[in-house]
N, C-alpha and C positions, 0 to 999 in steps of 0.2 A: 339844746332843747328844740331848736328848729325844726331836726330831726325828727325827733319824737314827732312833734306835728304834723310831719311828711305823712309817715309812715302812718298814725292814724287816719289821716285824709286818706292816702294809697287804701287802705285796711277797708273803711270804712266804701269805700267806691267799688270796690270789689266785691265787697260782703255785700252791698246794694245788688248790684249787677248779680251774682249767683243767687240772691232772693227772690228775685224777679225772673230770671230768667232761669234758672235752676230747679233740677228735679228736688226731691229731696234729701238727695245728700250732700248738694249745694245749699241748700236754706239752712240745713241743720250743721254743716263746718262752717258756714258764713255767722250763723248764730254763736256758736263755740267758741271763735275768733274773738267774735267782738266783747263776748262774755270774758275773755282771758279782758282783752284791754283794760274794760271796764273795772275788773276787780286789780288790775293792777294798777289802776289809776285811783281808786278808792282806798286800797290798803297804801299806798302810798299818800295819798292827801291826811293818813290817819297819822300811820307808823313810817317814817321815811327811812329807816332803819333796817326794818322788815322788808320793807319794799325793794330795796337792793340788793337784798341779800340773794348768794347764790342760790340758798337753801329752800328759800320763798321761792323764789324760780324756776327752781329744779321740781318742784311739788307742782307748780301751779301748772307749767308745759308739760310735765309728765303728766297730768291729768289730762291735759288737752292731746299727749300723744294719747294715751288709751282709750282716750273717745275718738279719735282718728283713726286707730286700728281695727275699734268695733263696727267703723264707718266703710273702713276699708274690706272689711270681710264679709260686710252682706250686700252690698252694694255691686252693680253689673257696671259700672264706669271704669276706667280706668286712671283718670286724673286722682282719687285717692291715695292711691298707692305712691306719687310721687309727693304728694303731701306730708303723709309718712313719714319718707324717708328723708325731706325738707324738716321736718317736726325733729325726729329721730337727732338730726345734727344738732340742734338748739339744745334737747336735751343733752346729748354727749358735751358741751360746750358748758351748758352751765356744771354738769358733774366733773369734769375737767379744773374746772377756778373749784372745786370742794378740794377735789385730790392732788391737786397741783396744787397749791395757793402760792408759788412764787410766781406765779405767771402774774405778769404786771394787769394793773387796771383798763390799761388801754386794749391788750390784747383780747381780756375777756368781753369787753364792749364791743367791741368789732366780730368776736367769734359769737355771741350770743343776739347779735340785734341782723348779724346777714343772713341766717335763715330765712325770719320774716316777707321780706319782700319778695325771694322768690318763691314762697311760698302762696301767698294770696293773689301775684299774678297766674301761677300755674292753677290756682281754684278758679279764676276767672275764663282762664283763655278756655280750661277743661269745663266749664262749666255749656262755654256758649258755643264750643263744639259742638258739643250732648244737643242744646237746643238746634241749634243749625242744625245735625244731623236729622234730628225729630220731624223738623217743620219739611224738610226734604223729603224723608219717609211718605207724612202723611201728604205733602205736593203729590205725588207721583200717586196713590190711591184714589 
């Protein structure tokens, strides 16, 4: 459970940091994010049952992949795109424990939760690029 903790603090610091410092396609995956935790922290305090399930998972990050893809295609950054494909593996991990189900419990835990972190660091570091680059641009003007 520690973990889990980590990980929301990590989530939560980031998703701070690309609010603030973020265009808007930082404010709006840093919102997205935290909206995944959120409702999986709430469907889980309900339904703990739900809440682990692959099925729930696979739905709920396949949402958040498809809001990341439509982020990813209009949007002039390029840290999207590795979000994506950070996103993309969590999805394939939880559809993986559907289609596999002998894959032990330990394996799908570990394939389904190391997406996340390098995911919200690469929204972070890409976010304060963007800024850093911006704040240089408009220096030099």
């Amino acid at each position: 459970m520690l973990i889990v903790y980590l990980y929301i603090s990590l989530a939560f610091i980031c998703c701070g940091a690309a609010a603030v410092h973020g265009g808007w396609e930082g404010r709006l995956a840093g919102a997205l994010i935290m909206a995944v935790i959120l409702a999986g922290r709430v469907v889980g305090s309900v339904d703990l049952e739900l809440a682990t399930s692959p099925w729930f998972k696979l739905w709920l990050d396949g949402a958040l992949l498809v809001a990341f893809v439509a982020i990813m295609l209009v949007s002039r950054r390029w840290w999207p795109i590795w979000i994506v494909g950070l996103q993309g593996n969590g999805v394939l991990a939880h559809l993986s424990a559907i289609l596999i189900p002998e894959h032990t419990p330990v394996i799908y835990r570990v394939l389904e939760s190391f997406w996340g972190v390098p995911m919200v660091l690469v929204m972070a570091a890409g976010v304060m690029m963007d800024h850093a680059a911006h704040r240089s641009a408009h220096s030099r003007t």
